[in-house]
N, CA, C and O atoms as a GROMACS GRO file, in nm:
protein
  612
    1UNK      N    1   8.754   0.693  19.538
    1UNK     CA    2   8.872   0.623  19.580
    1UNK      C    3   8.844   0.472  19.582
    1UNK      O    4   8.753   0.422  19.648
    2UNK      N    5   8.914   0.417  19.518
    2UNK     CA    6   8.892   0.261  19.522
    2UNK      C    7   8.985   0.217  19.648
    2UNK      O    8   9.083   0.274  19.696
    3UNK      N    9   8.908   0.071  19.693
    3UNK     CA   10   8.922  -0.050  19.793
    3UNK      C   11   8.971  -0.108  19.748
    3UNK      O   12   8.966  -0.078  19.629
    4UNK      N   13   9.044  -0.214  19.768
    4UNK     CA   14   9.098  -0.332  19.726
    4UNK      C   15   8.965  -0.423  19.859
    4UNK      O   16   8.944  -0.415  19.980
    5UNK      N   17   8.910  -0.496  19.751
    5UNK     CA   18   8.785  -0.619  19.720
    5UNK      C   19   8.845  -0.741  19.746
    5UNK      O   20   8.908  -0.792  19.653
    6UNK      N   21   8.837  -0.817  19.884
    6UNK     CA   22   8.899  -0.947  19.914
    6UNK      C   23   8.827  -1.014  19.828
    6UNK      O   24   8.708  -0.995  19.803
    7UNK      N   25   8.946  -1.147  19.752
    7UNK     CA   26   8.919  -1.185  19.652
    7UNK      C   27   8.866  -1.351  19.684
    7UNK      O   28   8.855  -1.397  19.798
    8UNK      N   29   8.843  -1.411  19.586
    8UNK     CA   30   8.777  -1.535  19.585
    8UNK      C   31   8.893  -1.600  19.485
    8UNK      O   32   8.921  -1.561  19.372
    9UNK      N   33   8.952  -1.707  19.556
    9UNK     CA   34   9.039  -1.812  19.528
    9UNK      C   35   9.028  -1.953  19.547
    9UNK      O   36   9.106  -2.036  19.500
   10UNK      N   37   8.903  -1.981  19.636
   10UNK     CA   38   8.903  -2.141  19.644
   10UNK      C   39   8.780  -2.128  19.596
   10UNK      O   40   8.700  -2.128  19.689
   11UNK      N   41   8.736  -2.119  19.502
   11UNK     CA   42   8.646  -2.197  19.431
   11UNK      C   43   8.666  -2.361  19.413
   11UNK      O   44   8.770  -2.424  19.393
   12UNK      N   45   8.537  -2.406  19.427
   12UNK     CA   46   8.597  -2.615  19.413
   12UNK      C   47   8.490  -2.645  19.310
   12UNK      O   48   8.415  -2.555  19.271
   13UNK      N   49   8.479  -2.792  19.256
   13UNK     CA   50   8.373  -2.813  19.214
   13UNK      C   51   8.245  -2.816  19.306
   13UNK      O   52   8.135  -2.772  19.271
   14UNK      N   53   8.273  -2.879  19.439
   14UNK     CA   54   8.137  -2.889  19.539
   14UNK      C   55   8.097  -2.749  19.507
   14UNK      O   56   7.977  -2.751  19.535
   15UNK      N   57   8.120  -2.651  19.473
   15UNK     CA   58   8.080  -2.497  19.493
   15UNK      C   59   7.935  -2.523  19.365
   15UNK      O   60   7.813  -2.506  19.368
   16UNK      N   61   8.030  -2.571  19.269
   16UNK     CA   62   8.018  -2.564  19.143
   16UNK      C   63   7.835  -2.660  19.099
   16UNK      O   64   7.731  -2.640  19.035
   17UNK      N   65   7.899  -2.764  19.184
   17UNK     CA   66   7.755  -2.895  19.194
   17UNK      C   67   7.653  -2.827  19.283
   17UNK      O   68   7.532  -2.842  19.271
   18UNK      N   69   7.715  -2.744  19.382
   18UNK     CA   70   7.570  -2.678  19.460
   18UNK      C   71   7.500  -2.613  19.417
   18UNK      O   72   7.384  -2.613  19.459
   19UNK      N   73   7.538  -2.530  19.317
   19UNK     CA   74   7.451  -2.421  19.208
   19UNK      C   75   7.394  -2.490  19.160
   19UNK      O   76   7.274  -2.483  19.187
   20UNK      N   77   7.439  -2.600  19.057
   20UNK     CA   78   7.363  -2.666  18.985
   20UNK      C   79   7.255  -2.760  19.048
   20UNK      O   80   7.160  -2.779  18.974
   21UNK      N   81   7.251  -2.802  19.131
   21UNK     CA   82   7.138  -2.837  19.223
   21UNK      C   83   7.078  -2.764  19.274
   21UNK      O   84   6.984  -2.819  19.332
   22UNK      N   85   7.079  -2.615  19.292
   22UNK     CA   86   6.986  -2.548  19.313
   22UNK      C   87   6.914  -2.502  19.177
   22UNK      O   88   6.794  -2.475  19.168
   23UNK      N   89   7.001  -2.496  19.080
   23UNK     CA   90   6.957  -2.446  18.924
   23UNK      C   91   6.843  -2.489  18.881
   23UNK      O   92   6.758  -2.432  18.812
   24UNK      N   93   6.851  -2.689  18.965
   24UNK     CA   94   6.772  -2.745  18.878
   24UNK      C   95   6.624  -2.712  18.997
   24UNK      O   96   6.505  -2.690  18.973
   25UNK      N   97   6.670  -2.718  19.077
   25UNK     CA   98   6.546  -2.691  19.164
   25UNK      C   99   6.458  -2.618  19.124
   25UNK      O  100   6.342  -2.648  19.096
   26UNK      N  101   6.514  -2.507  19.120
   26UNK     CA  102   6.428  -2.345  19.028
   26UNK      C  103   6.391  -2.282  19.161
   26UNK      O  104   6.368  -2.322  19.275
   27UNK      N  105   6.395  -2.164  19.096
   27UNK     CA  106   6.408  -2.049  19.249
   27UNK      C  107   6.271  -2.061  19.319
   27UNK      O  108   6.264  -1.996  19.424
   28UNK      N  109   6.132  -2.147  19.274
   28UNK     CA  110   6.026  -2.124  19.322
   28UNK      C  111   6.010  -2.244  19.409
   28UNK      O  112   5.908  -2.256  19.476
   29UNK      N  113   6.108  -2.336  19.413
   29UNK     CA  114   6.131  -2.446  19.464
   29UNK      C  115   6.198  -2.448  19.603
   29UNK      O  116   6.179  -2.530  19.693
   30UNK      N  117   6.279  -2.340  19.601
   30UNK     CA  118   6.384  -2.276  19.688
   30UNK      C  119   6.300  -2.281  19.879
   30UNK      O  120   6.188  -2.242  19.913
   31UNK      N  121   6.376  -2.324  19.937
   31UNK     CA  122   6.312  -2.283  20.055
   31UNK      C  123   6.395  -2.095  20.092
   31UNK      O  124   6.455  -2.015  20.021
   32UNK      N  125   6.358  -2.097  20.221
   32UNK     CA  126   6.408  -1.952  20.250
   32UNK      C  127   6.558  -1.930  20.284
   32UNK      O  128   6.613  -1.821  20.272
   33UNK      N  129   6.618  -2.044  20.327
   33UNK     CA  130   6.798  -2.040  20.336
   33UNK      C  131   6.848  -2.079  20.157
   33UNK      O  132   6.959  -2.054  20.110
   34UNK      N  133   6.781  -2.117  20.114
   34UNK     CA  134   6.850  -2.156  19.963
   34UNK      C  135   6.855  -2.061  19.890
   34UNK      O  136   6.948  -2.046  19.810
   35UNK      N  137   6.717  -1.949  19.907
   35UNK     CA  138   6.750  -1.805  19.813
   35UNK      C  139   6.817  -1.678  19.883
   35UNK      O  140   6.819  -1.569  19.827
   36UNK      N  141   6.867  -1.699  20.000
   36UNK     CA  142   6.960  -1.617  20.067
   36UNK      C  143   7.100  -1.697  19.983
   36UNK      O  144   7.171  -1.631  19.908
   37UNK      N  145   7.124  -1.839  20.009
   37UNK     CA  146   7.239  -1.849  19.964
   37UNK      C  147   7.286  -1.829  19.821
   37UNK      O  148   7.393  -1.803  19.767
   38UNK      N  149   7.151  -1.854  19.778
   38UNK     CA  150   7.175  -1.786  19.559
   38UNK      C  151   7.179  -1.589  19.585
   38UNK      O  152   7.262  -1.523  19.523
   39UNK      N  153   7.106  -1.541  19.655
   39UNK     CA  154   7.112  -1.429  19.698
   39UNK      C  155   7.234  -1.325  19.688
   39UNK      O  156   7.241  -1.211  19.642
   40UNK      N  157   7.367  -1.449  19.778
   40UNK     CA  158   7.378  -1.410  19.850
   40UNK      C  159   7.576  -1.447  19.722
   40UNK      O  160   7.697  -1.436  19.744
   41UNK      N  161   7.516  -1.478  19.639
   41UNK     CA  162   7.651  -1.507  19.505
   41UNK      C  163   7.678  -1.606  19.565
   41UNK      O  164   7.715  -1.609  19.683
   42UNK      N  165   7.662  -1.715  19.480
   42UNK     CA  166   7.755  -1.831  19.495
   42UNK      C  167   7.866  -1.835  19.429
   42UNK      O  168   7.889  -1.776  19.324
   43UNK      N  169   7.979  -1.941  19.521
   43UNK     CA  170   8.078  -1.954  19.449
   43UNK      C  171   8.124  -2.028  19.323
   43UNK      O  172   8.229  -2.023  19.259
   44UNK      N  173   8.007  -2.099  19.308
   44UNK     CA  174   7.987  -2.174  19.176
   44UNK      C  175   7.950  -2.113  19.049
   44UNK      O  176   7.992  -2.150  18.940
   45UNK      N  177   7.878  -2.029  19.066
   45UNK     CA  178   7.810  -1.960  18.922
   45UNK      C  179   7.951  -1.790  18.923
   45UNK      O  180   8.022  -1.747  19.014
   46UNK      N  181   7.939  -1.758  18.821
   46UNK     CA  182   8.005  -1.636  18.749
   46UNK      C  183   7.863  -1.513  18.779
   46UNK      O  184   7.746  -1.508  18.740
   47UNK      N  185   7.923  -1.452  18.841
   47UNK     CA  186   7.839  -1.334  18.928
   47UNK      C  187   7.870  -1.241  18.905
   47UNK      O  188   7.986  -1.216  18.938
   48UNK      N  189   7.814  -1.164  18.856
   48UNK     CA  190   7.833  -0.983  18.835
   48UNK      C  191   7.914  -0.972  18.984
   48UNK      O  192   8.019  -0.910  18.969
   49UNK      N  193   7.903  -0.994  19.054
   49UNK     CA  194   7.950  -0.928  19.175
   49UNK      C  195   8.068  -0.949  19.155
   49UNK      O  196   8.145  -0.853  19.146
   50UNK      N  197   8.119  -1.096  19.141
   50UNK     CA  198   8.281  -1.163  19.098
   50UNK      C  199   8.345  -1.043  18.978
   50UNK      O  200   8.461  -1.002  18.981
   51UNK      N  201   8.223  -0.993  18.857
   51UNK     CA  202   8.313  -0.970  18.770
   51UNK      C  203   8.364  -0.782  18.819
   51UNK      O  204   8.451  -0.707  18.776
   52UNK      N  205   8.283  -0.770  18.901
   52UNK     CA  206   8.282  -0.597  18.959
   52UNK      C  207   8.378  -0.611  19.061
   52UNK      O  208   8.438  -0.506  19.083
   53UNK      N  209   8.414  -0.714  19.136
   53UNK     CA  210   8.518  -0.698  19.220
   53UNK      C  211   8.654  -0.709  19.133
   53UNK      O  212   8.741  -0.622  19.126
   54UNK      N  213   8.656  -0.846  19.063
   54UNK     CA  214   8.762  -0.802  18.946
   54UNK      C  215   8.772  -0.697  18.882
   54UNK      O  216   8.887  -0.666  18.854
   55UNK      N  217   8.665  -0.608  18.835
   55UNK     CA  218   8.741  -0.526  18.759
   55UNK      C  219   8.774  -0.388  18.891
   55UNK      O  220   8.850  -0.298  18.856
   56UNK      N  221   8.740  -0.385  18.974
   56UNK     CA  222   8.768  -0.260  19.072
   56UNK      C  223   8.914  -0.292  19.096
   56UNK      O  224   8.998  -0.206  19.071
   57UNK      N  225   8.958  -0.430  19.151
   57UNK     CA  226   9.059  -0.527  19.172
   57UNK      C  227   9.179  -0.500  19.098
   57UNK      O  228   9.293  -0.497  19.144
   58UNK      N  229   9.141  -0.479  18.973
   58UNK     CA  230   9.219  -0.492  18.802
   58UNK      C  231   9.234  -0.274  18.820
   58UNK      O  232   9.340  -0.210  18.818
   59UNK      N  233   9.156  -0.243  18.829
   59UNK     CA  234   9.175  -0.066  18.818
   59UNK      C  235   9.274   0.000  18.935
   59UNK      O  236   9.360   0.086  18.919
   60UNK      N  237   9.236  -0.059  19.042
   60UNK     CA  238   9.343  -0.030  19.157
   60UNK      C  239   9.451  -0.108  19.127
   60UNK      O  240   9.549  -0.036  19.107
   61UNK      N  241   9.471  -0.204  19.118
   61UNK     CA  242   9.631  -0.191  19.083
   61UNK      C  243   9.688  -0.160  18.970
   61UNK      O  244   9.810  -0.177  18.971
   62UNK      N  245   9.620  -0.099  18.820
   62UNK     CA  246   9.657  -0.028  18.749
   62UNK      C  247   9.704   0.078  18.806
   62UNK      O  248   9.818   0.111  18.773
   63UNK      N  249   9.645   0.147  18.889
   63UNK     CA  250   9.660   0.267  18.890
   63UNK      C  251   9.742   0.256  18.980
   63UNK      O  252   9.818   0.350  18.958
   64UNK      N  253   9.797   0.177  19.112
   64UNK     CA  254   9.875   0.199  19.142
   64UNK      C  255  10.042   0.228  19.115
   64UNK      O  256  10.126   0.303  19.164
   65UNK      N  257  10.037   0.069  18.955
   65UNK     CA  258  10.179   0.060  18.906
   65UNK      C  259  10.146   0.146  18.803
   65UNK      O  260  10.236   0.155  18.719
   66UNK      N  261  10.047   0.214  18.782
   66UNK     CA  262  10.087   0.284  18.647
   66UNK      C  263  10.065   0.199  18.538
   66UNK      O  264  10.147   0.136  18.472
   67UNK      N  265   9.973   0.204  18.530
   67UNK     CA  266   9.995   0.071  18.400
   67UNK      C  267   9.887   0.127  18.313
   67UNK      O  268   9.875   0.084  18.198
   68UNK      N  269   9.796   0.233  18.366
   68UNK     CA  270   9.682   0.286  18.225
   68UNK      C  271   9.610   0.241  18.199
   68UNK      O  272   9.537   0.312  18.130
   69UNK      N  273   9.558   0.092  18.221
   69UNK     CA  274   9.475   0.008  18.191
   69UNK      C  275   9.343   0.045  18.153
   69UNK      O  276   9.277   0.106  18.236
   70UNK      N  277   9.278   0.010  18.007
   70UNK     CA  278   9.138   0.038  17.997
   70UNK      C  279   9.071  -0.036  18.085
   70UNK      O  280   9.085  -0.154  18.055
   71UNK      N  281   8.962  -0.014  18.242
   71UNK     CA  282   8.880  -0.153  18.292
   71UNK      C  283   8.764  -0.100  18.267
   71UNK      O  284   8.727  -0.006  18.338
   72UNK      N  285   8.688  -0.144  18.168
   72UNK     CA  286   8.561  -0.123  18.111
   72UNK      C  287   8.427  -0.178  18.242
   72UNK      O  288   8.414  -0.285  18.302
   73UNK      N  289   8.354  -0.064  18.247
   73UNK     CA  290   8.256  -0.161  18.356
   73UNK      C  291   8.164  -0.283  18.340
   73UNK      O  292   8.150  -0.334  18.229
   74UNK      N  293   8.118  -0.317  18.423
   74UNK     CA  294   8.073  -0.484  18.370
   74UNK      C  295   7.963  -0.455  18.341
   74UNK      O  296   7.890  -0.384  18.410
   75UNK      N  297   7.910  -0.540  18.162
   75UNK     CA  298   7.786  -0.526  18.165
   75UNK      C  299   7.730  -0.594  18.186
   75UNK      O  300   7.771  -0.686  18.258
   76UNK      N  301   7.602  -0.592  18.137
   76UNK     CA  302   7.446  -0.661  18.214
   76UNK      C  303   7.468  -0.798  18.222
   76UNK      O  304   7.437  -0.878  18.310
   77UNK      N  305   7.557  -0.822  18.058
   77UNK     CA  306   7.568  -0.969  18.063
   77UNK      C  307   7.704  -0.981  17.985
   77UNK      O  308   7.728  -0.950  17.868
   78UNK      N  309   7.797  -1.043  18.094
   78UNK     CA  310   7.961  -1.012  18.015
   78UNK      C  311   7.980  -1.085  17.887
   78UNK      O  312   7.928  -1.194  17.864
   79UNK      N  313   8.056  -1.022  17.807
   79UNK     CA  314   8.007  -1.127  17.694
   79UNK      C  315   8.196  -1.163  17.628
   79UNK      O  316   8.277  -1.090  17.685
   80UNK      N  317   8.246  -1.240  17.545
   80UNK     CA  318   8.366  -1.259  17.509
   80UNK      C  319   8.484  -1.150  17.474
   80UNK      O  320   8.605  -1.170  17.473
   81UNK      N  321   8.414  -1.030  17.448
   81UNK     CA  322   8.482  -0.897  17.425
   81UNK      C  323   8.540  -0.877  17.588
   81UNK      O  324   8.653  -0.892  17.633
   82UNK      N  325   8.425  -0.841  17.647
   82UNK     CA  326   8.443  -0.818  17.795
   82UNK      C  327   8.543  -0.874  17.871
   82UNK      O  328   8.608  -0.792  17.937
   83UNK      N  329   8.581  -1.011  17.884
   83UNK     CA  330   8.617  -1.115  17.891
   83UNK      C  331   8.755  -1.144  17.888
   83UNK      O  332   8.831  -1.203  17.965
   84UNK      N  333   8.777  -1.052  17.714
   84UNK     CA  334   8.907  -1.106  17.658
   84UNK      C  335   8.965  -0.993  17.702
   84UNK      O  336   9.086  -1.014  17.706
   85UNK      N  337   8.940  -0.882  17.738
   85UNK     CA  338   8.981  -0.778  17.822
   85UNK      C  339   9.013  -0.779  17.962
   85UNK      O  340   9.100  -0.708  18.010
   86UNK      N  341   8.913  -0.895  18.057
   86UNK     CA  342   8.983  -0.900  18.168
   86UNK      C  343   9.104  -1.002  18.148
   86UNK      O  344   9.176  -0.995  18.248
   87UNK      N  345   9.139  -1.069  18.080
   87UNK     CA  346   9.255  -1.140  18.051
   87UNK      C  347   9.313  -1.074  18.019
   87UNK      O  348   9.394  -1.045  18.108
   88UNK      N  349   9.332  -1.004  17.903
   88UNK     CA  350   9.452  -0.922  17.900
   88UNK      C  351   9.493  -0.831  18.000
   88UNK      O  352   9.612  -0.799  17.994
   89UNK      N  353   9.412  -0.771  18.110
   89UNK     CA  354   9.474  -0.712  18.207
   89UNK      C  355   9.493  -0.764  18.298
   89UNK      O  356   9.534  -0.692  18.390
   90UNK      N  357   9.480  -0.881  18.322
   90UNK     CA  358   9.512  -0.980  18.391
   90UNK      C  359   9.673  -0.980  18.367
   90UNK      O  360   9.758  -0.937  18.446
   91UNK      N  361   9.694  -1.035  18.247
   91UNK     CA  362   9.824  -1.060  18.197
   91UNK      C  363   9.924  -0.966  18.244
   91UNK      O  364  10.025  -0.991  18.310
   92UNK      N  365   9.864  -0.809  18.187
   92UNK     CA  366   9.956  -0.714  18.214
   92UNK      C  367   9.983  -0.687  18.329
   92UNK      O  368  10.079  -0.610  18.333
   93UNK      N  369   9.934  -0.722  18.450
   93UNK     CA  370   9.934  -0.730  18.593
   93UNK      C  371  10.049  -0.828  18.646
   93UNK      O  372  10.140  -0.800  18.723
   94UNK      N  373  10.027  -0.924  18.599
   94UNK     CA  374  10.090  -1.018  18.624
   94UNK      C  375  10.262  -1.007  18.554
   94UNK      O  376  10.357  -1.073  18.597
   95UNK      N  377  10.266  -0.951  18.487
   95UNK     CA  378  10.448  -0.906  18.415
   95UNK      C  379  10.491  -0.784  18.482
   95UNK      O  380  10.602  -0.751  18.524
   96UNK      N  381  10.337  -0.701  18.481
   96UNK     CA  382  10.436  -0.577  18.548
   96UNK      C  383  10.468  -0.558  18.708
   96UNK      O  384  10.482  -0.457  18.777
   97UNK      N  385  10.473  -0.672  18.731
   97UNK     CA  386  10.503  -0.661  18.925
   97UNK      C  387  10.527  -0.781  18.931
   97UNK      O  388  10.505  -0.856  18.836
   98UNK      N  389  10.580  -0.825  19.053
   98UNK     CA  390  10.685  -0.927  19.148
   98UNK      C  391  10.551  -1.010  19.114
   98UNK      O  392  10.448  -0.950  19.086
   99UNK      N  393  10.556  -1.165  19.117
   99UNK     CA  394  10.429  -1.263  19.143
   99UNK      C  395  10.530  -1.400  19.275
   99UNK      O  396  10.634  -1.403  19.342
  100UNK      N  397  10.434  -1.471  19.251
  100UNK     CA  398  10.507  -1.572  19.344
  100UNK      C  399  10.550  -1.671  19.279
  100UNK      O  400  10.512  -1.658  19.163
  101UNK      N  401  10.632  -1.796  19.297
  101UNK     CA  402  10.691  -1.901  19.214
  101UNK      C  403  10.579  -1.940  19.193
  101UNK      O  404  10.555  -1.939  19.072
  102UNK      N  405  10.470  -1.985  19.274
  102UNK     CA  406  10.345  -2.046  19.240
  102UNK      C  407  10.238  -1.996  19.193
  102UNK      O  408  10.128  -2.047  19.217
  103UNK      N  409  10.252  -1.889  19.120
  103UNK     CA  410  10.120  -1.779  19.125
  103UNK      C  411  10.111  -1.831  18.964
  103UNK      O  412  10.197  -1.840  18.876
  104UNK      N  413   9.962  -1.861  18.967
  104UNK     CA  414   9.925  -1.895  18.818
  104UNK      C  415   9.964  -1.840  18.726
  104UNK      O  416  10.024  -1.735  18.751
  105UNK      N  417   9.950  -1.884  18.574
  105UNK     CA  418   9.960  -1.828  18.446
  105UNK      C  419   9.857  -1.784  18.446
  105UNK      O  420   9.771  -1.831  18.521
  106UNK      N  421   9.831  -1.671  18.356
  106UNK     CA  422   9.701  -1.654  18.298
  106UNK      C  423   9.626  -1.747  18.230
  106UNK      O  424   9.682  -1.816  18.145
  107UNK      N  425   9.482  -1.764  18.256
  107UNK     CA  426   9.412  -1.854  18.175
  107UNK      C  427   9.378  -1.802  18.024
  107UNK      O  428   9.384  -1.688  17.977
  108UNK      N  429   9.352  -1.889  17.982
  108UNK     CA  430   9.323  -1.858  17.819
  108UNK      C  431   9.160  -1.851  17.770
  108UNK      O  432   9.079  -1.935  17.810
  109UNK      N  433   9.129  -1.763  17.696
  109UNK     CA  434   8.964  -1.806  17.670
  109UNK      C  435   8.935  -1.924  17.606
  109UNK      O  436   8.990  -1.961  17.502
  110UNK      N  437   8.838  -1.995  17.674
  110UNK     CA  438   8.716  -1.933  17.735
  110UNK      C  439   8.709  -1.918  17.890
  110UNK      O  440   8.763  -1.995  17.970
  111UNK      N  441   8.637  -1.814  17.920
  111UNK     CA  442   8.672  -1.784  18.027
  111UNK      C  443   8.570  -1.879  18.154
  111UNK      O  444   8.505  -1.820  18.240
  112UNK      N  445   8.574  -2.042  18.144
  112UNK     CA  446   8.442  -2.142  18.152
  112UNK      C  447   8.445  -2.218  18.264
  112UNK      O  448   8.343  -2.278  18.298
  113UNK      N  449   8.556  -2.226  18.333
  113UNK     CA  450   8.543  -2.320  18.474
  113UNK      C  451   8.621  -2.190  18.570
  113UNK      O  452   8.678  -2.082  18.552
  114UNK      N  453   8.566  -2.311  18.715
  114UNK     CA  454   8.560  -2.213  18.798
  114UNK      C  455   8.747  -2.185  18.877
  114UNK      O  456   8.794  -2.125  18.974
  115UNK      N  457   8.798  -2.270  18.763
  115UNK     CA  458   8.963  -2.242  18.823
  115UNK      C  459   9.023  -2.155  18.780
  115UNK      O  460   9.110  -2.084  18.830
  116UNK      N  461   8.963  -2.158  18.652
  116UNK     CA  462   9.018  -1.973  18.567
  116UNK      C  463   8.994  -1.872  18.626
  116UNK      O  464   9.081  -1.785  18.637
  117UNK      N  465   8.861  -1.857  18.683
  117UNK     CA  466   8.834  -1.774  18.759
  117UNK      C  467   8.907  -1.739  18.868
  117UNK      O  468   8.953  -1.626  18.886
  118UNK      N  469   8.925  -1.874  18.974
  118UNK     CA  470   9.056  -1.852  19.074
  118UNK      C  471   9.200  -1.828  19.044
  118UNK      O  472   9.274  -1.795  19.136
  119UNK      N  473   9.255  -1.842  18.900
  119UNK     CA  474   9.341  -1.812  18.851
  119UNK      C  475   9.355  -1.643  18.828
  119UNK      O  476   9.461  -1.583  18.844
  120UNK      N  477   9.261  -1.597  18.799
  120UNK     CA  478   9.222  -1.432  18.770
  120UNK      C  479   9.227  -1.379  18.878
  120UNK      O  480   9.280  -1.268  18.880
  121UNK      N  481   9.186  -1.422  18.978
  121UNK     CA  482   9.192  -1.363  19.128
  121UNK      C  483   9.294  -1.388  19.198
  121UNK      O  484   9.331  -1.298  19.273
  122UNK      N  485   9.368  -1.510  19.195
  122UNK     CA  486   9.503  -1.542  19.285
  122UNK      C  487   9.577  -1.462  19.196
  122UNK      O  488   9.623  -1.379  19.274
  123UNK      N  489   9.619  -1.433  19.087
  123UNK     CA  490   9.706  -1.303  19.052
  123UNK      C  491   9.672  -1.169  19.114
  123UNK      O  492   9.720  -1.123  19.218
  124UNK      N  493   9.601  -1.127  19.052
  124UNK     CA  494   9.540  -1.037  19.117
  124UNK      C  495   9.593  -0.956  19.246
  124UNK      O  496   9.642  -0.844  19.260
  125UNK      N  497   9.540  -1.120  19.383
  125UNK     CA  498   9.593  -1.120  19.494
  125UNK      C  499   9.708  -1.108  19.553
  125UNK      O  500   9.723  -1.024  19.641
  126UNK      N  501   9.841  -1.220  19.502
  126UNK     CA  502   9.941  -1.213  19.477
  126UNK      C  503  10.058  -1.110  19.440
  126UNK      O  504  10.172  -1.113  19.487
  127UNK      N  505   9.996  -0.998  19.326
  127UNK     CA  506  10.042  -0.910  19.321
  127UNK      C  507   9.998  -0.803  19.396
  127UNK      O  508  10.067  -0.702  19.388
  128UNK      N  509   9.892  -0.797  19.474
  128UNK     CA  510   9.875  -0.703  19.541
  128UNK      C  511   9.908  -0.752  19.691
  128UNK      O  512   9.877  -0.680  19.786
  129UNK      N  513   9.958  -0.850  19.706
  129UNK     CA  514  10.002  -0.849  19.843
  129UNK      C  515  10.095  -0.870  19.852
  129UNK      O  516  10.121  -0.855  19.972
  130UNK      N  517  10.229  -0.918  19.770
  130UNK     CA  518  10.388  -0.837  19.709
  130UNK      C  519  10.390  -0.666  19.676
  130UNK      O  520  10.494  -0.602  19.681
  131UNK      N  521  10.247  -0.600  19.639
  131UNK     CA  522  10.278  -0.490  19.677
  131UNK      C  523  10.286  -0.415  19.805
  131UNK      O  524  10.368  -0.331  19.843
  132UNK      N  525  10.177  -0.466  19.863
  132UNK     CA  526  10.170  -0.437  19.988
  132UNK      C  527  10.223  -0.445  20.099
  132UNK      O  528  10.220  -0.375  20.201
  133UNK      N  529  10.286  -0.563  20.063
  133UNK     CA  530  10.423  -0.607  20.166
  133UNK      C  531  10.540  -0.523  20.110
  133UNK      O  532  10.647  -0.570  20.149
  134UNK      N  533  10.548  -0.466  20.069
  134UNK     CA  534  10.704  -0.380  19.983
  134UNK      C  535  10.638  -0.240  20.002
  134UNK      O  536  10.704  -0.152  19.946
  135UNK      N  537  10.570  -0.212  20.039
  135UNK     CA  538  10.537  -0.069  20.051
  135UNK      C  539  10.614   0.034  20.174
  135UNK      O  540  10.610   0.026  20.297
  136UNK      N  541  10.676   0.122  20.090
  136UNK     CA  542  10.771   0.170  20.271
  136UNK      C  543  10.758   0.335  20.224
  136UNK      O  544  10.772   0.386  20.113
  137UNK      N  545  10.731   0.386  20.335
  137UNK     CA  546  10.760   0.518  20.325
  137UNK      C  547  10.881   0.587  20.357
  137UNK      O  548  10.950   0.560  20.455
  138UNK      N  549  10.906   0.675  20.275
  138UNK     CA  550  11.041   0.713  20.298
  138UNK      C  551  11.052   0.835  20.341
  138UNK      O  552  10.994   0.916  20.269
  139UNK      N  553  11.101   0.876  20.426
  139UNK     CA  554  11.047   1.022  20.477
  139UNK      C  555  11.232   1.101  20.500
  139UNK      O  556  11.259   1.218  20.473
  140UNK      N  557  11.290   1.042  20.532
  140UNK     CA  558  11.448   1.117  20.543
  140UNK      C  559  11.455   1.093  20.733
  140UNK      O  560  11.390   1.012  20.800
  141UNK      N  561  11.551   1.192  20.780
  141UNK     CA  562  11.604   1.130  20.894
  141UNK      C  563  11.483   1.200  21.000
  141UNK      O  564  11.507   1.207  21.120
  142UNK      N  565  11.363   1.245  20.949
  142UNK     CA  566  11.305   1.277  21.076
  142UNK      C  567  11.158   1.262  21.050
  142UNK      O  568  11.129   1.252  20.931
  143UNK      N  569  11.077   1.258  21.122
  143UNK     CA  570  10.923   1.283  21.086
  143UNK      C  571  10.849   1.344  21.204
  143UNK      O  572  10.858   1.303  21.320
  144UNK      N  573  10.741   1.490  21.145
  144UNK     CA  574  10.709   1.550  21.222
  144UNK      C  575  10.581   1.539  21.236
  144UNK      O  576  10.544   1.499  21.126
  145UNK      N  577  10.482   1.552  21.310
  145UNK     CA  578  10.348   1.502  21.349
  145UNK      C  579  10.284   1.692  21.324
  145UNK      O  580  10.169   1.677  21.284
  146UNK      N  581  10.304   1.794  21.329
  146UNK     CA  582  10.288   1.896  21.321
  146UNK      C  583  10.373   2.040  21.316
  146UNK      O  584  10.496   2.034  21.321
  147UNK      N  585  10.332   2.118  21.311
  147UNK     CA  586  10.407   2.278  21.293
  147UNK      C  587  10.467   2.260  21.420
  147UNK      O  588  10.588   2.274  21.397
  148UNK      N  589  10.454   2.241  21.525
  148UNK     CA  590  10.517   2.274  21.677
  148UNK      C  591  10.545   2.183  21.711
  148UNK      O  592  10.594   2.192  21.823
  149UNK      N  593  10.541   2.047  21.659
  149UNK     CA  594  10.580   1.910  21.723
  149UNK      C  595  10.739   1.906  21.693
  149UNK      O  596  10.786   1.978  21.605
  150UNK      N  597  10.830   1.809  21.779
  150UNK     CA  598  10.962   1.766  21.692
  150UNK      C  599  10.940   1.592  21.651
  150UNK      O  600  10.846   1.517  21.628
  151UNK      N  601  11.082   1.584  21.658
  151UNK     CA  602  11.077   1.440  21.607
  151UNK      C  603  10.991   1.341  21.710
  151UNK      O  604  10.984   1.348  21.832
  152UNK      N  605  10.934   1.258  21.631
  152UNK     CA  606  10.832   1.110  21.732
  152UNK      C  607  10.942   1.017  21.698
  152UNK      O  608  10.999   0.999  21.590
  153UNK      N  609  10.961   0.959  21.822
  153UNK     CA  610  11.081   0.845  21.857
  153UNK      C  611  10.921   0.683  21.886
  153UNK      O  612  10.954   0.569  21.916
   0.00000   0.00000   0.00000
């Protein structure tokens, strides 16, 4: 059973310059809070973790609207195939359900700064929390808690 994976939307550049100052450092350079925080996914670098929450992200709400979606699992090292696939289901996410006036376009490849990325995820988000807010159960004029119970007021 899939989760819905709170998503990552403010990515900034400061995110972006902190990696790279640790990059250049090199992990042997690292004191003991610096390789917890590389550890620990930064928001600057493109992380298997980012691309596994997207695609779990991308499969649950396929499957919720029905939409069939191939979400291929992430490999070792995502490569432009991979890529051009989470865009396109990106896309299809984004037409087949309510979005917001402000809810991004899809980005285009390459898939290379870290706003595309927040672009992939604020849809994502967006549509899953227009779904979630519209979700109603409909049960008719009564609802019963068990075989011997009556109606719960």
């Amino acid at each position: 059973m899939l989760v819905w994976m709170q998503t990552v939307t403010d990515r900034s550049q400061s995110d972006v310059d902190r990696m790279l100052e640790l990059l250049q450092k090199g992990w042997d350079n690292f004191n003991v809070y610096e390789k917890t925080e590389w550890l620990a996914g930064m928001k600057g670098a493109l992380n298997r973790s980012d691309m596994q929450r997207i695609q779990n992200n991308t499969k649950l709400l396929s499957d919720v609207l029905e939409l069939n979606l191939t979400v291929a699992d992430v490999p070792e090292h995502p490569n432009e195939t991979f890529l051009i696939s989470v865009i396109n289901n990106t896309e299809v996410i984004r037409n087949a359900y309510m979005i917001h006036g402000d809810t991004p376009h899809t980005p285009s490849m390459p898939v290379n700064t870290y706003q595309k990325m927040n672009d992939i995820e604020k849809i994502l988000d967006d549509v899953y929390g227009i779904l979630l807010n519209n979700f109603n159960y409909y049960c008719g004029s009564e609802i019963y808690a068990g075989d011997d119970t009556g109606l719960l007021l």
